[in-house]
N, C-alpha and C positions, 0 to 999 in steps of 0.2 A: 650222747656225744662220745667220739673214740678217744681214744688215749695217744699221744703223739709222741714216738720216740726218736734219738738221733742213733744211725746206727755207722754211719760213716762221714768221713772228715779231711779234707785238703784242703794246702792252703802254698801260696808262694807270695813272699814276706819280705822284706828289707832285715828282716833276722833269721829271714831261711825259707831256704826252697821247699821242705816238703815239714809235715806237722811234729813227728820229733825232733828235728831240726829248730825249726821255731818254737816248741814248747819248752825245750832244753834251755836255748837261748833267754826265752823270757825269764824263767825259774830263778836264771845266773845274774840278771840284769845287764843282758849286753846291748849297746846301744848301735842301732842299725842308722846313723844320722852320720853323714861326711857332708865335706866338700860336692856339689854337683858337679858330675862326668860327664850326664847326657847331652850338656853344653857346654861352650864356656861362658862361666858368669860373671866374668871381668867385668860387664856391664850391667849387668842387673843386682840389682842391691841388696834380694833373696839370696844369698850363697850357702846355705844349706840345703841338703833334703836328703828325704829316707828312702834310697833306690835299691828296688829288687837286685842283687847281685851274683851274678856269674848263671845267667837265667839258660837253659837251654831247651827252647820251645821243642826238639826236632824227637826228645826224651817220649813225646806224648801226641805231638802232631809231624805230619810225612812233610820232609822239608819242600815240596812244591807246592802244598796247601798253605803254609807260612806264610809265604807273598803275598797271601790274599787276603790276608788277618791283620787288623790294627793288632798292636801289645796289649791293649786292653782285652782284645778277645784271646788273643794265647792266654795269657793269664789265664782269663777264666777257665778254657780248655783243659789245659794242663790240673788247675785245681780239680776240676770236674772229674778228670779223669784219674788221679788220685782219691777223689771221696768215694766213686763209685766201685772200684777195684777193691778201697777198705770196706765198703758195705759187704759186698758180695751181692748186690739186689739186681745184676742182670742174669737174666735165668731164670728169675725167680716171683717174677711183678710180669702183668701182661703188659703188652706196650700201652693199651688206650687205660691203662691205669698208673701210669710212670708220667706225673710232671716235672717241670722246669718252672723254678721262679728264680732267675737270676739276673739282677740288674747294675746298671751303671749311671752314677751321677753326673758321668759328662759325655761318656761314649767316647768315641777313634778322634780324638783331638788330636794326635800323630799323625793320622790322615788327612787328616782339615785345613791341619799348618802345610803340611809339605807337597798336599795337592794347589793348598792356596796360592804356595811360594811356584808352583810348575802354570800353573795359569796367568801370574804375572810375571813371567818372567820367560814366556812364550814356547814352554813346553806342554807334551800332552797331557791333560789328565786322564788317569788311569779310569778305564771299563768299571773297575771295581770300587771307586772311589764312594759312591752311596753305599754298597752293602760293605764297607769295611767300615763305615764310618756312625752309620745311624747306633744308638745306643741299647737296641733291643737283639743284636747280631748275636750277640752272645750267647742268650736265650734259644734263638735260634740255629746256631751252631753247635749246641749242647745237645738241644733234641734230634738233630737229624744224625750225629755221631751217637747217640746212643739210642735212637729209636725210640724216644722218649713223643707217645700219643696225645697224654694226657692235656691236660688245663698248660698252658702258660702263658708267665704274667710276669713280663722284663719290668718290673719297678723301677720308678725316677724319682727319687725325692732329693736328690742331694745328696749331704753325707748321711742322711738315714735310711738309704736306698737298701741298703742289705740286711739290717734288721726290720725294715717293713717286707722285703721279699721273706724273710724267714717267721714272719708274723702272719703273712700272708698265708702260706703254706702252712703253716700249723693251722689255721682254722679250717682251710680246704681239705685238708686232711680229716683233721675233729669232724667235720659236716659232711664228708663219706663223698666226696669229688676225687681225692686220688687212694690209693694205697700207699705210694711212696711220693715226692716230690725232691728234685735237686734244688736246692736251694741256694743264695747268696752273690756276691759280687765284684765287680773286679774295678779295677782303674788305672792307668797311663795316662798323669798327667804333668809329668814332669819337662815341660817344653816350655822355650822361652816364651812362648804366647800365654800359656797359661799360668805361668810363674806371672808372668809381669801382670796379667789380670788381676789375681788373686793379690799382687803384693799391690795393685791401683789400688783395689778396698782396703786397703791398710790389715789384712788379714793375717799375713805372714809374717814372722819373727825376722828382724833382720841383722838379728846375732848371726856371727861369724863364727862362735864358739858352738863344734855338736855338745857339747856336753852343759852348756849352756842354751839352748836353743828351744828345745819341748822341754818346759817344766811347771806341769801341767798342778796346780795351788800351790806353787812358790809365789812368792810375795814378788819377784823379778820377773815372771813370767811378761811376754812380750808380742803374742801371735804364736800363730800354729806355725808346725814343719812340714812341708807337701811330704805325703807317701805317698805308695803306689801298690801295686798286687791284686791278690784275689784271695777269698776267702769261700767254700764252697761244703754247704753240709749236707748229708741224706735225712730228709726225714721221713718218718714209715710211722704207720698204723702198728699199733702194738699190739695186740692179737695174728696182723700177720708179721710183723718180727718175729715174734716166740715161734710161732711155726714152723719156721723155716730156719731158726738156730741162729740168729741174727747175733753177734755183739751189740749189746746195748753201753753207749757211752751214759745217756743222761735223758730227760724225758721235760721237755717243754710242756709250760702246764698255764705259762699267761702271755700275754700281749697288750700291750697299749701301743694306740695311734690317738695321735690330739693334733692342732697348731695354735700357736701362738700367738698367730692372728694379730701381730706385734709390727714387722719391720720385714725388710726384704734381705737382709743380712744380720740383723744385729737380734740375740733373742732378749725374751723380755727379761729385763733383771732383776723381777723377784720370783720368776725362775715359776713363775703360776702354771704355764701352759705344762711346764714339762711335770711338773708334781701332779697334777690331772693324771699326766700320762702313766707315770711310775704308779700313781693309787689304780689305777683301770686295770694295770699290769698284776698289780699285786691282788685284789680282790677275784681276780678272774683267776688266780693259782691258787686260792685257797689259803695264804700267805693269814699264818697264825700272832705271828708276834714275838713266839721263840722260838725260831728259826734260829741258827747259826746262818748269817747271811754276807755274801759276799757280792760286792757290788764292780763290777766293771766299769769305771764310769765315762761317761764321755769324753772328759777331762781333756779339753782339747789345749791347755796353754794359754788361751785368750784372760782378758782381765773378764770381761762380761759373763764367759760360759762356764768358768769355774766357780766363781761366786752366786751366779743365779742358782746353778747345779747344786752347789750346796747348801741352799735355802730351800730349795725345791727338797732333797732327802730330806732336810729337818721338819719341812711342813707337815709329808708324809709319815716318818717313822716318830716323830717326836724325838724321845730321848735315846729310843733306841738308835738311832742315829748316830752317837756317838761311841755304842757298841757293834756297828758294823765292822766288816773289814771291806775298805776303799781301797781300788788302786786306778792308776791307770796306765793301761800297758801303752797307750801312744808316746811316753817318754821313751819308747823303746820304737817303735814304728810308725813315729810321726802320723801323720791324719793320713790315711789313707779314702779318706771321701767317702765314694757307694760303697770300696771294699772294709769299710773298718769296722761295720756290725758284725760281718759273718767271720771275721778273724778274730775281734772279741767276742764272740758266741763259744766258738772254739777254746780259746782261752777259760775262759769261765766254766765250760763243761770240763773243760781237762783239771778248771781246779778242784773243781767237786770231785773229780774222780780220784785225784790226788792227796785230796787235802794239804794245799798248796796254795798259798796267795801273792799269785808275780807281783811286784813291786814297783811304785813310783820310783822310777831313778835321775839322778842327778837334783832329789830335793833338797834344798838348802835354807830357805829363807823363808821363815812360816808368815802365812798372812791373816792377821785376825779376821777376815770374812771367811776363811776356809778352815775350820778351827775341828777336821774332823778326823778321823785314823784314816790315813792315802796312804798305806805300809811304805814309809820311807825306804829307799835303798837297796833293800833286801826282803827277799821272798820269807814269811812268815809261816809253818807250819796251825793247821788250823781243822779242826772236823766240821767241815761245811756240812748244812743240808740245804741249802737254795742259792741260787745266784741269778742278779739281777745285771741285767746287762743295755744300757742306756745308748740312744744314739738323738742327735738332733742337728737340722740341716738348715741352711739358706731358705728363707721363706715361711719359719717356721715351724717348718715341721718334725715333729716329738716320737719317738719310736724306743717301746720298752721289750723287750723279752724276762720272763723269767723260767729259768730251769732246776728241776731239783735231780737230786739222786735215785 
């Protein structure tokens, strides 16, 4: 089996348009969570979320291609075209050895609503209205700008859409199907349709306060904050990284996929399906026990996900559990759905790189079911050697990366 390395990274964020931008931002603990602008939410009872800001598609795509892109696919583009520029891997990968696995847990819902609202309301709908809106454009968008041959596989799992796309590609990779693969996810779902969906399942926080809002094993905690973005990694065969003089950020060494097999939103709360998924993860990297390990966690703000999540670590690691180091960077970038695997992959690889541990921010009120180190406040200096990066979706479904140094 080959060795899987990351060798390039973008990403466009509710804490920053390009990766030291949003790695900076993390490190400091700024919170990317306002008032929504993309509406007005005078009527909807969600009045936060974590919106990409001062975005400008036209940096990365020709402004008459734009028209033809949901937000969700710029996103990705732009990401894309950021990670691949950091790899340097065009030039250098044949094309029928260059994949794409980059997916979306909701797809062009921007397109959906606004072709919906021109149908009933007796305008035309746009030529392009299916290929902006299906949730594999992406995918497909990425490979035809970048000549990318290989395997691709636009992943849907919900919000575990991007670290199963980045789990996916590590093993196609490991099993000698690409040399390189793009990887990861994007989303635009910040629309009154999809606010009001997500706030009908009682999902969303309906704090008015951003700094109160994601605070993800506060004993207050109340629902998630919608985010949006993309998150986009390179990953390559290490034998042909080295070759070719490749920066190596980190080198992905496990993967779990499980489900829950529980509920169609709600996960199970003794957090069983997901600790499967974390031990599959951990056992497949070789994961000794002393480690210095840093955990990304899903840590999405809900009562259910936090508390399972932190049964789920203890079941796993035991005691070690309580010598990890936890955070969750979505106090800072609210949920961002399919994108928020491959922007906590990012994250985690840059802390390893760093030895740095971004910080849970605006935690205040500790809850005896979450009783573990989530680095309050402030980014912790730390000598990582592995980081574990958690995601789980509607339906189900459980999705682990682990990466070391």
């Amino acid at each position: 089996m080959k060795r899987v390395v990351i060798t390039g990274l973008g990403a466009i964020t509710p804490v920053g348009n390009d990766v030291t931008t949003m790695w900076n931002n993390m490190k400091n603990g700024v919170c990317g969570i306002d008032t929504i602008t993309k509406f007005d939410p005078a009527t909807s009872k969600a009045k936060v979320a974590a919106e990409v800001k001062d975005f400008d598609p036209t940096q990365y795509i020709d402004k008459r291609e734009c028209r033809k892109l949901d937000l969700f696919c710029q996103y990705a583009l732009s990401a894309a075209a950021q990670a691949v520029e950091d790899s340097g891997i065009l030039g250098n990968v044949e094309s029928e050895r260059l994949g794409v696995y980059v997916g979306s847990g909701v797809g062009g819902i921007n397109t959906f609503y606004e072709q919906s609202v021109n149908l009933y309301t007796g305008k035309n709908v746009s030529p392009f209205f299916i290929p902006m809106m299906i949730g594999n454009i992406a995918a497909g968008n990425i490979a035809i700008r970048f000549k990318a041959k290989g395997p691709c596989l636009p992943v849907v799992t919900a919000c575990s859409t991007s670290t199963h796309a980045l789990g996916e590609a590590f093993h196609a990779i490991r099993y000698g199907m690409a040399d390189a693969i793009i990887a990861g996810g994007a989303e635009a779902t910040i629309t009154p349709l999809a606010v009001k969906g997500f706030t009908s399942c009682k999902a969303l926080t309906l704090s008015e306060d951003p700094n109160r809002a994601s605070i993800p094993f506060d004993k207050e905690r109340s629902g998630f904050v919608m985010g949006e973005g993309a998150g986009i990694l390179i990953l390559e065969e290490y034998e042909h990284a080295v070759s070719r003089g490749a920066k190596i950020y980190g080198e992905i060494c496990g993967y779990g996929n499980t489900c829950d097999a529980h509920h169609i939103t709600a996960p199970d709360p003794e957090g069983k399906g997901a600790a499967n998924c974390v031990r599959v993860a951990l056992e497949e990297a070789g994961y000794q026990g002393t480690e210095e390990l840093y955990i990304n966690a899903h840590g999405t703000s809900t009562k259910l996900n936090d508390a399972g999540e932190t049964k789920a670590f203890k079941e796993v690691l035991g005691e070690r559990a309580y010598k990890a180091h936890i955070s969750s960077t979505k106090s800072m970038t609210g949920h961002m759905l399919g994108a928020t695997g491959a922007v906590e992959a990012i994250a985690s690889v840059l802390a390893l790189r760093d030895g740095v541990v971004p910080p849970t921010i605006n935690y205040r009120e500790a809850d005896p079911e979450c009783d573990l180190d989530y680095t309050p406040n402030k980014a912790v200096q730390a000598e990582l050697d592995m980081a574990l990066s958690t995601t789980f979706g509607f339906g189900g479904h459980n999705a682990c990366i682990v990466i070391k140094k």
